[in-house]
N, CA, C and O atoms as CSV, one atom per row, in Angstrom:
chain,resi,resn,atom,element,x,y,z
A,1,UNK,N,N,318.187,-28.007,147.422
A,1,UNK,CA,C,318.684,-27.883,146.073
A,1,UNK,C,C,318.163,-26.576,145.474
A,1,UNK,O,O,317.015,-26.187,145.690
A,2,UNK,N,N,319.105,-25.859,144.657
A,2,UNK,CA,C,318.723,-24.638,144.038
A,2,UNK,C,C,317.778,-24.615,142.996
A,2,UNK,O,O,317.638,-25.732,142.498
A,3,UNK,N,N,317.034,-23.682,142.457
A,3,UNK,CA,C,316.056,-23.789,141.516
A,3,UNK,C,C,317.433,-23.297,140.451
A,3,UNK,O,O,318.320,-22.565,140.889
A,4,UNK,N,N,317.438,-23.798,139.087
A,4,UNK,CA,C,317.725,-23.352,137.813
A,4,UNK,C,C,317.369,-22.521,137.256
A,4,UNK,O,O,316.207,-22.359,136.883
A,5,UNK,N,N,318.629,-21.533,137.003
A,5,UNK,CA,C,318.450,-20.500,136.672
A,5,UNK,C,C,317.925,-20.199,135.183
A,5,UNK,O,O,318.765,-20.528,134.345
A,6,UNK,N,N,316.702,-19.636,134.621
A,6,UNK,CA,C,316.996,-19.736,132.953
A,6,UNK,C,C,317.739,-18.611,132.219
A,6,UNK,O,O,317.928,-17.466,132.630
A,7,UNK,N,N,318.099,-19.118,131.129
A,7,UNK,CA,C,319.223,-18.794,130.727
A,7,UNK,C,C,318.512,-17.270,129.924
A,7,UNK,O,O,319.232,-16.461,129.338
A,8,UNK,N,N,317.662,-17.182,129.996
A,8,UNK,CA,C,316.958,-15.397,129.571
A,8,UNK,C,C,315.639,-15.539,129.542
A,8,UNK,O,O,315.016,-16.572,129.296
A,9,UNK,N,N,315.263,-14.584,129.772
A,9,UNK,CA,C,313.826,-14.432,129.368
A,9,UNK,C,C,313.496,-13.761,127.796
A,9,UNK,O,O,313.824,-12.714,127.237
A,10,UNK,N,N,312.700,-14.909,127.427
A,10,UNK,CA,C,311.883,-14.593,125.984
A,10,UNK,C,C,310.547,-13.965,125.625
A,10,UNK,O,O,309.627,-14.776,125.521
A,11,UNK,N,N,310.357,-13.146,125.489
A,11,UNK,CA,C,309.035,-12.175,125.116
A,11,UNK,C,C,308.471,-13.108,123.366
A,11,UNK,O,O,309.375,-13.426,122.593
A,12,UNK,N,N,307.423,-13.331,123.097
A,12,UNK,CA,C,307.220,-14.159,121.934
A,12,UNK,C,C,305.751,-13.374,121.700
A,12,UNK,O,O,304.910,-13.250,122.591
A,13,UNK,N,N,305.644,-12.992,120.667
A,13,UNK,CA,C,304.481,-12.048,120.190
A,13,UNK,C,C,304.268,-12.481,118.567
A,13,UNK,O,O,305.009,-12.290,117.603
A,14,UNK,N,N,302.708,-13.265,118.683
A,14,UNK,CA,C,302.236,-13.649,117.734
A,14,UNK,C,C,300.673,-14.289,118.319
A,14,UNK,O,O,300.223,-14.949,119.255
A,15,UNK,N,N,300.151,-13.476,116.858
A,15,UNK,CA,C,298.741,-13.812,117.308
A,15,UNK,C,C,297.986,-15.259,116.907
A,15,UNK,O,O,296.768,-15.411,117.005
A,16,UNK,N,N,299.171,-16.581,116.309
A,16,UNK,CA,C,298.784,-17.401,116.102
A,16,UNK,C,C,299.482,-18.516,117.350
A,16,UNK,O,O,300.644,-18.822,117.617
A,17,UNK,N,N,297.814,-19.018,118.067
A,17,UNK,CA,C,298.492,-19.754,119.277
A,17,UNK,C,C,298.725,-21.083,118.951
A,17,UNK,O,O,298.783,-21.977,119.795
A,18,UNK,N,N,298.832,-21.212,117.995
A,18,UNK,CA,C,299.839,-22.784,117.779
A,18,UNK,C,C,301.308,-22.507,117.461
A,18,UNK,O,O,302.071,-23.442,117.704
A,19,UNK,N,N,301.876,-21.315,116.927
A,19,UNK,CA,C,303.113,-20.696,116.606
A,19,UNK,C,C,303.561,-20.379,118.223
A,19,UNK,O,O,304.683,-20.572,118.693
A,20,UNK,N,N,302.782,-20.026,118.692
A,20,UNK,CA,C,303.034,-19.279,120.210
A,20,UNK,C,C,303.266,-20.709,121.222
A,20,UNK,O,O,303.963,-20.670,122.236
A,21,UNK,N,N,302.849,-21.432,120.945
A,21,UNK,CA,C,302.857,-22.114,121.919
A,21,UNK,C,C,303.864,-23.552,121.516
A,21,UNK,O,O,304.071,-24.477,122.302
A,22,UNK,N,N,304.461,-23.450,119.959
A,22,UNK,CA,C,305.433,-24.014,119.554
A,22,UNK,C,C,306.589,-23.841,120.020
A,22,UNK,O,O,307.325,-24.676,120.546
A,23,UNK,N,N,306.848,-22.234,119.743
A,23,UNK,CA,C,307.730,-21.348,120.139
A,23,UNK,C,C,308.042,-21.855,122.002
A,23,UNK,O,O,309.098,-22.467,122.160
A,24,UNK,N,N,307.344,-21.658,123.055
A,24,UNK,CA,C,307.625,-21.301,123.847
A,24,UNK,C,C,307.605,-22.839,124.714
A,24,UNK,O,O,307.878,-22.965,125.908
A,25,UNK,N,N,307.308,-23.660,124.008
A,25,UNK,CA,C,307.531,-25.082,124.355
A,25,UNK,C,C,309.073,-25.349,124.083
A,25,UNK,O,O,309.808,-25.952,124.865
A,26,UNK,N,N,309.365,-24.942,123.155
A,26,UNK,CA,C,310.769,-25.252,122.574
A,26,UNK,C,C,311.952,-24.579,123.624
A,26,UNK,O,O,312.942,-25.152,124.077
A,27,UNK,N,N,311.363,-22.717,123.926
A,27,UNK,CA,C,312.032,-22.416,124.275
A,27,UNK,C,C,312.522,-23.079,125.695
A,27,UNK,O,O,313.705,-23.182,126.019
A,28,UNK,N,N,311.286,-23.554,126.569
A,28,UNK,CA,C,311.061,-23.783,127.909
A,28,UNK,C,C,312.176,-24.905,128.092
A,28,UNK,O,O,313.032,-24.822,128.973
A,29,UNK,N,N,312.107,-25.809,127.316
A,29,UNK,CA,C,312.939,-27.100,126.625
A,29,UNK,C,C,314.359,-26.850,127.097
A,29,UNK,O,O,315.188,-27.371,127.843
A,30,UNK,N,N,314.241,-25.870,126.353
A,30,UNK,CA,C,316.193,-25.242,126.434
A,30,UNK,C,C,316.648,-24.612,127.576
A,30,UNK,O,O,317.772,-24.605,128.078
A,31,UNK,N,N,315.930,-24.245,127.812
A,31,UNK,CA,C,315.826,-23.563,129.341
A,31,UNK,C,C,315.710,-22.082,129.543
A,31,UNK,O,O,316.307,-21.412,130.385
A,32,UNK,N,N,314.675,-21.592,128.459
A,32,UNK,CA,C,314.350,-20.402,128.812
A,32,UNK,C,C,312.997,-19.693,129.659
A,32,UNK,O,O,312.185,-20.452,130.189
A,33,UNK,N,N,312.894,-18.823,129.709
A,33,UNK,CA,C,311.433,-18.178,130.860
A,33,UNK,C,C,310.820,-18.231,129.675
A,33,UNK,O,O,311.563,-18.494,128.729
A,34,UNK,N,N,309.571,-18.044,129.416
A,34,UNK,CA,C,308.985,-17.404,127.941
A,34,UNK,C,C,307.793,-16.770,128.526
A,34,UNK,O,O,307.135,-17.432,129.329
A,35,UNK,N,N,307.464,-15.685,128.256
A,35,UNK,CA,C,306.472,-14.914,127.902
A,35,UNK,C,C,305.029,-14.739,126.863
A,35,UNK,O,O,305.261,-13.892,126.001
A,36,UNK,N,N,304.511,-14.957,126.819
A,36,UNK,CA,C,303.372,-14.394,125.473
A,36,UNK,C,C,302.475,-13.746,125.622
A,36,UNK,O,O,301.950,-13.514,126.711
A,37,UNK,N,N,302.002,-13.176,124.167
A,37,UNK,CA,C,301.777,-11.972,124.246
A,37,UNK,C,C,300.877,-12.251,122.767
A,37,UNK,O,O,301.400,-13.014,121.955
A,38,UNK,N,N,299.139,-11.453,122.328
A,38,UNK,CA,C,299.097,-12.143,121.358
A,38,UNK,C,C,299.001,-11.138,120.067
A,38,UNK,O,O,298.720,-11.469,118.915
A,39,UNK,N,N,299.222,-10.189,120.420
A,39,UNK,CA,C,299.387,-9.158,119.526
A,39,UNK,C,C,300.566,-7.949,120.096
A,39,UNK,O,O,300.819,-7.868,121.298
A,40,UNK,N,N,301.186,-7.104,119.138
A,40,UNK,CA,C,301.863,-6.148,119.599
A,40,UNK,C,C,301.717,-5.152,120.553
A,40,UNK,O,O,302.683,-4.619,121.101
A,41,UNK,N,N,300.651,-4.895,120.762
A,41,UNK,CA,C,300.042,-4.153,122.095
A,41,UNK,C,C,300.254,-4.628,123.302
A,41,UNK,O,O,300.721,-3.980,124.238
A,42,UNK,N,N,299.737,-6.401,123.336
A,42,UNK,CA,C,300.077,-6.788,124.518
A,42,UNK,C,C,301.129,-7.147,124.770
A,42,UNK,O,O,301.382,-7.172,125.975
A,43,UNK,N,N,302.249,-7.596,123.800
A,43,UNK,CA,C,303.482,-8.010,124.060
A,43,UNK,C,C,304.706,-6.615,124.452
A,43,UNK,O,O,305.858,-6.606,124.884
A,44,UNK,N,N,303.539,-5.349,123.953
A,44,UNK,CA,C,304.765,-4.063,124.900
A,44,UNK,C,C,304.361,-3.898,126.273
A,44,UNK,O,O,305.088,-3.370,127.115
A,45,UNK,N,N,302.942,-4.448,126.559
A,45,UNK,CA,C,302.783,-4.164,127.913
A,45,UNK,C,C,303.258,-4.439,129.027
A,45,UNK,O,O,303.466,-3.915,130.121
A,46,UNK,N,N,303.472,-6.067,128.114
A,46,UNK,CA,C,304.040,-7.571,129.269
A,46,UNK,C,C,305.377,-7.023,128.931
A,46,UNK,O,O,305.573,-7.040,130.146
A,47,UNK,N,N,306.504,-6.547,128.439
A,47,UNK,CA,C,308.083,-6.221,128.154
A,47,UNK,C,C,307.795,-4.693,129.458
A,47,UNK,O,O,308.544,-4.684,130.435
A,48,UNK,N,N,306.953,-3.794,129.356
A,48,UNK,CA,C,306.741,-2.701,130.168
A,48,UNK,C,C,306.545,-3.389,131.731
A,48,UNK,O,O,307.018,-2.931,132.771
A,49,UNK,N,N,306.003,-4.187,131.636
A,49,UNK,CA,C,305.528,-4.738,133.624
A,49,UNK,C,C,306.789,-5.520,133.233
A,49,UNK,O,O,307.510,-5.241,134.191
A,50,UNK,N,N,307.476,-6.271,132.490
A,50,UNK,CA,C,308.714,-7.347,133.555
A,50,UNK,C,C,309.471,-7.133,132.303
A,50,UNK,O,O,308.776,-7.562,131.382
A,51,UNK,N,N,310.716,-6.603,131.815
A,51,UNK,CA,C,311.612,-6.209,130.784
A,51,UNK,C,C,311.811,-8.260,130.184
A,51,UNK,O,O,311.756,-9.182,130.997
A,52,UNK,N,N,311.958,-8.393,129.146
A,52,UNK,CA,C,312.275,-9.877,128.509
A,52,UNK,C,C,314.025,-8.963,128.028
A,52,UNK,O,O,314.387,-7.787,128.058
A,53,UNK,N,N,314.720,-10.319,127.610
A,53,UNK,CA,C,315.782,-10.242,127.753
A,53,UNK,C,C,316.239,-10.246,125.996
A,53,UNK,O,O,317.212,-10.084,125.260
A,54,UNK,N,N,314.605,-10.587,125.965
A,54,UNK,CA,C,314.911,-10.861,123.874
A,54,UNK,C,C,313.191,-10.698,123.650
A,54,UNK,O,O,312.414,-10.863,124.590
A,55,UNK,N,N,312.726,-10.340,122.218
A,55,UNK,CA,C,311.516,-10.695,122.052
A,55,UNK,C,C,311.725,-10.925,120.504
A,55,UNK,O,O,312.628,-10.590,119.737
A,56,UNK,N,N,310.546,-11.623,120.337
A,56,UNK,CA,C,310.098,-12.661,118.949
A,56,UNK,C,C,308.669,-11.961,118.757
A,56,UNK,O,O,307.601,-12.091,119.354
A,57,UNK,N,N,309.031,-11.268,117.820
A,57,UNK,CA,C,307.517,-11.467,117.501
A,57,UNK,C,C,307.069,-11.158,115.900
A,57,UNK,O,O,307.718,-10.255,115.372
A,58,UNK,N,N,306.186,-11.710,115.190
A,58,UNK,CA,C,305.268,-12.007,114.117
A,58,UNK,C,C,305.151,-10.664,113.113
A,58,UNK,O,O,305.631,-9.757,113.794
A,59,UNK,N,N,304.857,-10.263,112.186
A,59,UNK,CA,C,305.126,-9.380,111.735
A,59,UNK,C,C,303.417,-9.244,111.021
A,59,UNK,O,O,302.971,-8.099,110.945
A,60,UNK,N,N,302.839,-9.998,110.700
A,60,UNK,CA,C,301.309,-10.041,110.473
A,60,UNK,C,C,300.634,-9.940,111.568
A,60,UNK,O,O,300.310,-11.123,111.678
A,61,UNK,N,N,299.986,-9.213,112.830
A,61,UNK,CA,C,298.723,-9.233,113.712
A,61,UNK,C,C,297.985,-8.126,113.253
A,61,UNK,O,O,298.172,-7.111,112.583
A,62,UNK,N,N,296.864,-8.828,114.003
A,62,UNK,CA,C,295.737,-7.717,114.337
A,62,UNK,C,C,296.289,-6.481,115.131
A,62,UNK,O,O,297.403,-6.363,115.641
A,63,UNK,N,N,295.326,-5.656,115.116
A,63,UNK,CA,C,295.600,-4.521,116.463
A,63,UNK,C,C,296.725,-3.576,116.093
A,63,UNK,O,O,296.474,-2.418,115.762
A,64,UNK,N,N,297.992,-4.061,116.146
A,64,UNK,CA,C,299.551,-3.900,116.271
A,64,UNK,C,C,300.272,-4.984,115.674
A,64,UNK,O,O,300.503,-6.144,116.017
A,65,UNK,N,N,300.636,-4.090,114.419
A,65,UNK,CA,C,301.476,-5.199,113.790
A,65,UNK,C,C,302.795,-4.914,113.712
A,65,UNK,O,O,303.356,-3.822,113.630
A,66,UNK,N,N,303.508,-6.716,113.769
A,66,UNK,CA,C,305.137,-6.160,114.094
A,66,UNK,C,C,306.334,-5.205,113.566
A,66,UNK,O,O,307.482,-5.010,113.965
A,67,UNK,N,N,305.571,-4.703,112.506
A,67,UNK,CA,C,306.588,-3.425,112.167
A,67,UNK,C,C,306.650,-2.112,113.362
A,67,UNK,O,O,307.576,-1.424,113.790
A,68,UNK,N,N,304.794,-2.178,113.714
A,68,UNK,CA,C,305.038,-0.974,114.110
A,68,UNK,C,C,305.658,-1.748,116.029
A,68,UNK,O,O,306.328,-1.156,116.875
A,69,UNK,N,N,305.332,-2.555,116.066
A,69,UNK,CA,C,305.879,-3.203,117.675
A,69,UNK,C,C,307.406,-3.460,117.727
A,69,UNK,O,O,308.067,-3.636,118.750
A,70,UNK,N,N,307.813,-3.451,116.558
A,70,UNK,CA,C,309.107,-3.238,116.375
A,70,UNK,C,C,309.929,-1.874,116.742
A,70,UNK,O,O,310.966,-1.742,117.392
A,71,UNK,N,N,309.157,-0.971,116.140
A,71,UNK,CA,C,309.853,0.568,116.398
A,71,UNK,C,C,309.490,1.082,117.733
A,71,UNK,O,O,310.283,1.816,118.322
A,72,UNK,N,N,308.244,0.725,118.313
A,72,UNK,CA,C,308.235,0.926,119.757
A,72,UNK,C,C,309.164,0.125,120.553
A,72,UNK,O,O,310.130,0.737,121.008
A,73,UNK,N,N,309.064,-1.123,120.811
A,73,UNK,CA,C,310.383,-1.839,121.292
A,73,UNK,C,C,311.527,-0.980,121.323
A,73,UNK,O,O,311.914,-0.291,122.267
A,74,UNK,N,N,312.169,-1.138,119.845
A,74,UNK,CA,C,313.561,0.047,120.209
A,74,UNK,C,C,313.691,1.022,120.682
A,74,UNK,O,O,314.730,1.417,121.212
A,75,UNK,N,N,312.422,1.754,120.569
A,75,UNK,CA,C,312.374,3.194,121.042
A,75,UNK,C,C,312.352,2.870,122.644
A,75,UNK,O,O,313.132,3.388,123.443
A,76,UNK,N,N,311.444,2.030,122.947
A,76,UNK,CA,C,311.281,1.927,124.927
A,76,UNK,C,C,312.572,1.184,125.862
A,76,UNK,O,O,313.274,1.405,126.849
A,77,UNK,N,N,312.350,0.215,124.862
A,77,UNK,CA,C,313.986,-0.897,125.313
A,77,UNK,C,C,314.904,-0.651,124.506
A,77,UNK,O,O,315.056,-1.734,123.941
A,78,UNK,N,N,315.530,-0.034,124.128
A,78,UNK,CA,C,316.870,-0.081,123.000
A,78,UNK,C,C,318.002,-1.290,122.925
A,78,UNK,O,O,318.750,-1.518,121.974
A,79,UNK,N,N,317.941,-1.857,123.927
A,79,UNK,CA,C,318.690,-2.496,124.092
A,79,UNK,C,C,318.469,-3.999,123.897
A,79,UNK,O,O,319.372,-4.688,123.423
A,80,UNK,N,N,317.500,-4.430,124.188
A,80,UNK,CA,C,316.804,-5.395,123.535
A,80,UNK,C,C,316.402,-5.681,122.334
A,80,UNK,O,O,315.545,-5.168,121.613
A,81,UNK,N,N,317.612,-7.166,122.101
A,81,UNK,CA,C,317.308,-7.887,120.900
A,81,UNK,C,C,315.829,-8.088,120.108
A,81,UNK,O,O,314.804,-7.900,120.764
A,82,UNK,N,N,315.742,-8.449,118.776
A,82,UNK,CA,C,314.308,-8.607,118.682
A,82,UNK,C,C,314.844,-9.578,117.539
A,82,UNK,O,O,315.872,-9.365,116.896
A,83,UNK,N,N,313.829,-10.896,117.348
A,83,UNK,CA,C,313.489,-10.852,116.454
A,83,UNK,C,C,312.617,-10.964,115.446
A,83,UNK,O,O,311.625,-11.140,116.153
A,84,UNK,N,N,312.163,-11.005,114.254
A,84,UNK,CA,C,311.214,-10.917,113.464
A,84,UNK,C,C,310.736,-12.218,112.907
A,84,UNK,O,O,311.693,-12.890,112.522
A,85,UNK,N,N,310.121,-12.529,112.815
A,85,UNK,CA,C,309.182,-13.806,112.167
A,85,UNK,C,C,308.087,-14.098,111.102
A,85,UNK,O,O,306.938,-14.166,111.540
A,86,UNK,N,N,308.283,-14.291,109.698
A,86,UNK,CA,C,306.733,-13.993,109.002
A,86,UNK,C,C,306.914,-14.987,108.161
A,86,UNK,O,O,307.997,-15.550,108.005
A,87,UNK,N,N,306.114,-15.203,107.705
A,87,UNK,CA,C,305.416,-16.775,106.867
A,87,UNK,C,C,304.965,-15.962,105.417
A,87,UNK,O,O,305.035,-16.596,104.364
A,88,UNK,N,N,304.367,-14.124,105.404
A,88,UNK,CA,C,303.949,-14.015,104.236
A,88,UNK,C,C,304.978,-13.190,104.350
A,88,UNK,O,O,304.737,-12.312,105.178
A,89,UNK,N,N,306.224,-13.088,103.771
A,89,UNK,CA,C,306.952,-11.805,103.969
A,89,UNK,C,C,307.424,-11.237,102.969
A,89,UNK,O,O,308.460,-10.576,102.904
A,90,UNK,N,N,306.548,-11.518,102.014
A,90,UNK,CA,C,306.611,-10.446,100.594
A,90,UNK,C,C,305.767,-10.497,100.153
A,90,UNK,O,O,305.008,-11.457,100.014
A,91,UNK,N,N,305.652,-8.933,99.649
A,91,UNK,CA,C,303.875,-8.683,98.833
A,91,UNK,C,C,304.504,-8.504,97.842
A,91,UNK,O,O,305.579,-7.929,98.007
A,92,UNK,N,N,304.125,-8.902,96.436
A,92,UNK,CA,C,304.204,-7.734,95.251
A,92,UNK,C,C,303.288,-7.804,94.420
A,92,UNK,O,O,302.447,-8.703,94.422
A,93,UNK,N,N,303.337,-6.734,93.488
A,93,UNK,CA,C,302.654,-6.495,92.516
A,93,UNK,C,C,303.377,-6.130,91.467
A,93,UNK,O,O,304.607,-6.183,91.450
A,94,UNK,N,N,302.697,-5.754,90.565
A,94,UNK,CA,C,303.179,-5.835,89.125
A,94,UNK,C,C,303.811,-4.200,89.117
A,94,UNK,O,O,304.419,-3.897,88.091
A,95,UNK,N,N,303.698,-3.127,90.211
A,95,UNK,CA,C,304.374,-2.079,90.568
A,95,UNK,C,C,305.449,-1.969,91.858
A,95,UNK,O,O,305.968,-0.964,92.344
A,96,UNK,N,N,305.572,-3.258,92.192
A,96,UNK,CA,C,306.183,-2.993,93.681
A,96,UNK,C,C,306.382,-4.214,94.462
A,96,UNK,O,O,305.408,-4.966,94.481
A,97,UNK,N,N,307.127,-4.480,94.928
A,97,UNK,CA,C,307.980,-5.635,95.659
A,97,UNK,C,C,308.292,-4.899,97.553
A,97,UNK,O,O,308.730,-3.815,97.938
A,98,UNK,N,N,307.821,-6.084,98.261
A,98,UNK,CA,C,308.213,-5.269,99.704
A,98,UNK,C,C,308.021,-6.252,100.325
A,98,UNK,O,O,306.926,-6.687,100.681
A,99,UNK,N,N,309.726,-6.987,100.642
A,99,UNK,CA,C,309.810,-7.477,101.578
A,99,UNK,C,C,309.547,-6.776,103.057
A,99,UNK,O,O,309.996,-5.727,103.519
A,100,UNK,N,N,308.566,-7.850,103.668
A,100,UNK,CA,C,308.066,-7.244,105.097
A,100,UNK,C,C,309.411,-7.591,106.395
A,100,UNK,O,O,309.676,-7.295,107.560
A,101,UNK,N,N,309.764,-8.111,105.664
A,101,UNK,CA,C,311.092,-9.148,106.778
A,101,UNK,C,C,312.162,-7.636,106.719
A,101,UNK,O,O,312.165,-6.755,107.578
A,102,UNK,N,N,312.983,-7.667,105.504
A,102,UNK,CA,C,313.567,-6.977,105.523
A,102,UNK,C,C,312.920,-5.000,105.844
A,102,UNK,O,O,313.580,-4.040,106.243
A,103,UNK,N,N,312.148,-5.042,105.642
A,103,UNK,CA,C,311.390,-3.975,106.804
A,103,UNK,C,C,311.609,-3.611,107.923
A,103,UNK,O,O,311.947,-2.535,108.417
A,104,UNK,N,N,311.340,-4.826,108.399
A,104,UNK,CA,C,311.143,-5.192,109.870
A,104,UNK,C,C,312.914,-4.791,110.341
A,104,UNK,O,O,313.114,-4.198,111.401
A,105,UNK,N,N,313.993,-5.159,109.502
A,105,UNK,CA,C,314.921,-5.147,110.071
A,105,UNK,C,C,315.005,-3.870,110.001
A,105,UNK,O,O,315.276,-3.267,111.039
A,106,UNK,N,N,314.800,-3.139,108.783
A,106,UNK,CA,C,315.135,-1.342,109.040
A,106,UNK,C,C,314.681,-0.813,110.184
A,106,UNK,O,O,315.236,0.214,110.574
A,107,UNK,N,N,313.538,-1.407,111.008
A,107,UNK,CA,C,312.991,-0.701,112.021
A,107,UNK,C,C,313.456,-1.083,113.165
A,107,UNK,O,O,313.107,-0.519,114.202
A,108,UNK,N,N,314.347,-2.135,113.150
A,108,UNK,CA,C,315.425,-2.539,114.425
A,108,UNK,C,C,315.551,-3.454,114.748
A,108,UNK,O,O,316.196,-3.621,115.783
A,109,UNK,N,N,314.848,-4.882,113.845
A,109,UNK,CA,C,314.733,-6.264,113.979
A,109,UNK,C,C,316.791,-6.857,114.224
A,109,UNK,O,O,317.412,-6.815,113.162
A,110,UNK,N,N,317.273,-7.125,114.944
A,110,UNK,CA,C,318.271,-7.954,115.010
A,110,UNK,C,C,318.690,-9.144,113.861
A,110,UNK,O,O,319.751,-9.458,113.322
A,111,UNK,N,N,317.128,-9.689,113.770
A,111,UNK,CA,C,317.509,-10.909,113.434
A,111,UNK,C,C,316.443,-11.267,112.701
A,111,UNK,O,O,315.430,-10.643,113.014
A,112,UNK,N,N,316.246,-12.430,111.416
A,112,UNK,CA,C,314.889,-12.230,110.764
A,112,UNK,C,C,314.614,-13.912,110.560
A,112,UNK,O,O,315.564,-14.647,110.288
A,113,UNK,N,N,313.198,-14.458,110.720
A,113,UNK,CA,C,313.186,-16.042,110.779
A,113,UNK,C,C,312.187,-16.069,109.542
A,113,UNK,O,O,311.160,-15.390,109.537
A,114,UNK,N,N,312.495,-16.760,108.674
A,114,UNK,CA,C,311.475,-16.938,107.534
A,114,UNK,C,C,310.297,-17.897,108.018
A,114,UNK,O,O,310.768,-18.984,108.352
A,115,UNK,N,N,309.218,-17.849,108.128
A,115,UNK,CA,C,308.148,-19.010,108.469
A,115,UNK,C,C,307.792,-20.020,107.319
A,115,UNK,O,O,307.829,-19.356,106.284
A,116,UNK,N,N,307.462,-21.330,107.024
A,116,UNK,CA,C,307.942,-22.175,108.172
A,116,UNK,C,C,309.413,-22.562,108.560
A,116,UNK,O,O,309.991,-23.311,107.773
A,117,UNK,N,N,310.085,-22.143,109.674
A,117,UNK,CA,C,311.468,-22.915,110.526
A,117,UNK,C,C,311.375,-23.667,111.161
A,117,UNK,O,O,310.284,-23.978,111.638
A,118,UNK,N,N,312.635,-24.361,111.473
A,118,UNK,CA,C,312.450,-25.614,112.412
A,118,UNK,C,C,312.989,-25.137,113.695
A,118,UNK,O,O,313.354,-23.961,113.680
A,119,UNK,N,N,313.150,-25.906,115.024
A,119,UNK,CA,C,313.350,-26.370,116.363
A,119,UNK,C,C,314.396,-25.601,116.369
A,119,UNK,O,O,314.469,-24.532,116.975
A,120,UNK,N,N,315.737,-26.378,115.325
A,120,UNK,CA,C,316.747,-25.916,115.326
A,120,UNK,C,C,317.418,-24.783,114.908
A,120,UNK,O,O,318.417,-24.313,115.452
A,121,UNK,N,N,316.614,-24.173,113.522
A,121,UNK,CA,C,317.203,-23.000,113.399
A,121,UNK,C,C,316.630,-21.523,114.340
A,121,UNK,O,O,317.024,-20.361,114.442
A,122,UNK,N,N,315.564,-22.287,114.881
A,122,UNK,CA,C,315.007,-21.191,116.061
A,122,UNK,C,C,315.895,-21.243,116.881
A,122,UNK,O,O,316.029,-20.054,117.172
A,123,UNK,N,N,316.648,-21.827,117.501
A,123,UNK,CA,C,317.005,-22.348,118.793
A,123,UNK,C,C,318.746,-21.453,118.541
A,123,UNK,O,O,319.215,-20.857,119.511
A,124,UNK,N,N,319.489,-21.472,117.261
A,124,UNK,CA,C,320.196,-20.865,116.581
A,124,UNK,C,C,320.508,-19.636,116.773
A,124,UNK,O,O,321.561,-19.074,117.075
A,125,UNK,N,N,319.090,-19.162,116.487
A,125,UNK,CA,C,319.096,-17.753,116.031
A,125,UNK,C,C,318.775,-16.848,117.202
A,125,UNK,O,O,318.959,-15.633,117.277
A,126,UNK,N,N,318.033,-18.036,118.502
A,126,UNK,CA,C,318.420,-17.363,119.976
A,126,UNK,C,C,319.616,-16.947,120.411
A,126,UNK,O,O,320.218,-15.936,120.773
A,127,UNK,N,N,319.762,-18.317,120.213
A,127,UNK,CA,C,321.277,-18.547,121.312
A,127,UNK,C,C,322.679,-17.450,120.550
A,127,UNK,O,O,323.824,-17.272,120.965
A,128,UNK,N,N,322.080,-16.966,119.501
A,128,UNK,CA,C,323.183,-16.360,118.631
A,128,UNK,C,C,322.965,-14.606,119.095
A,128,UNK,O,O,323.928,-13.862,119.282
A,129,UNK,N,N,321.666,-14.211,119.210
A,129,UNK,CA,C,321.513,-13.188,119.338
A,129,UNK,C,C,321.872,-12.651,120.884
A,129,UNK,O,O,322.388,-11.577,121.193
A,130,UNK,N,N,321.436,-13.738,121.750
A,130,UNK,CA,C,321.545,-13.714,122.994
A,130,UNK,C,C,323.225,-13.473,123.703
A,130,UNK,O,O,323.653,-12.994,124.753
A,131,UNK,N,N,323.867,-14.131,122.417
A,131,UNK,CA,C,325.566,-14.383,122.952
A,131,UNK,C,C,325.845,-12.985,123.516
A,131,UNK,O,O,325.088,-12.084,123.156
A,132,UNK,N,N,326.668,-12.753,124.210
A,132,UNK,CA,C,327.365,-11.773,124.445
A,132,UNK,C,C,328.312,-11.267,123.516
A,132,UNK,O,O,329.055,-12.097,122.991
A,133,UNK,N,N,328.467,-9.764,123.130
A,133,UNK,CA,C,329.377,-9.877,121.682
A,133,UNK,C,C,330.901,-9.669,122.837
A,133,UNK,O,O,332.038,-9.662,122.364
């Protein structure tokens, strides 16, 4: 009998391992490869040794944070989907408003997940990005 093929490989970059390991339970579920990675540094290294077919990743880490792991991504993989994920994704002050989400998309995010999401609208916003246009 043949092994099953998964249906893409997922790159998932976030330095919180209960998010990480939500994420990639779910994905495994559905039938994807998943990857992790726990900051932006390591999640370009692991996309540099084995290309992912999509990556997720967090927009708050240490080290490398996903704005700037965002603009490297496009710049190395162009072609690869991304998308963005944040739980605090607006700062303001009494001078200034900055969504980090919508940031993230100027710098090449595909797709943007507000934190907290569920199973399903993750699962959504894969399978949507992933489609073939």
């Amino acid at each position: 009998m043949q092994a099953k093929r998964p249906l893409a490989r997922v790159l998932v970059i976030d330095d919180n391992s209960d998010i990480r390991e939500m994420i990639r339970t779910v994905l495994v579920h559905a039938g994807y490869e998943v990857t992790l990675a726990v900051d932006g540094g390591k999640g370009l290294e692991a996309q540099r040794q084995e290309a992912c077919d999509l990556a997720i990743t967090d927009i708050f880490m240490p080290q490398q944070d996903g704005i700037e792991t965002i603009g490297l991504l496009k710049k190395e993989f162009p072609n690869t989907p991304i998308i963005a994920m944040s739980g605090g994704a607006k700062f303001v002050t009494r001078q200034t408003s900055v969504d980090y989400l919508a940031t993230a998309h100027k710098f090449g995010a595909d797709r943007l997940l507000r934190k907290p999401f569920d199973i399903d609208e993750l699962l959504k916003v894969v399978q949507e990005v992933l489609a073939p246009h």
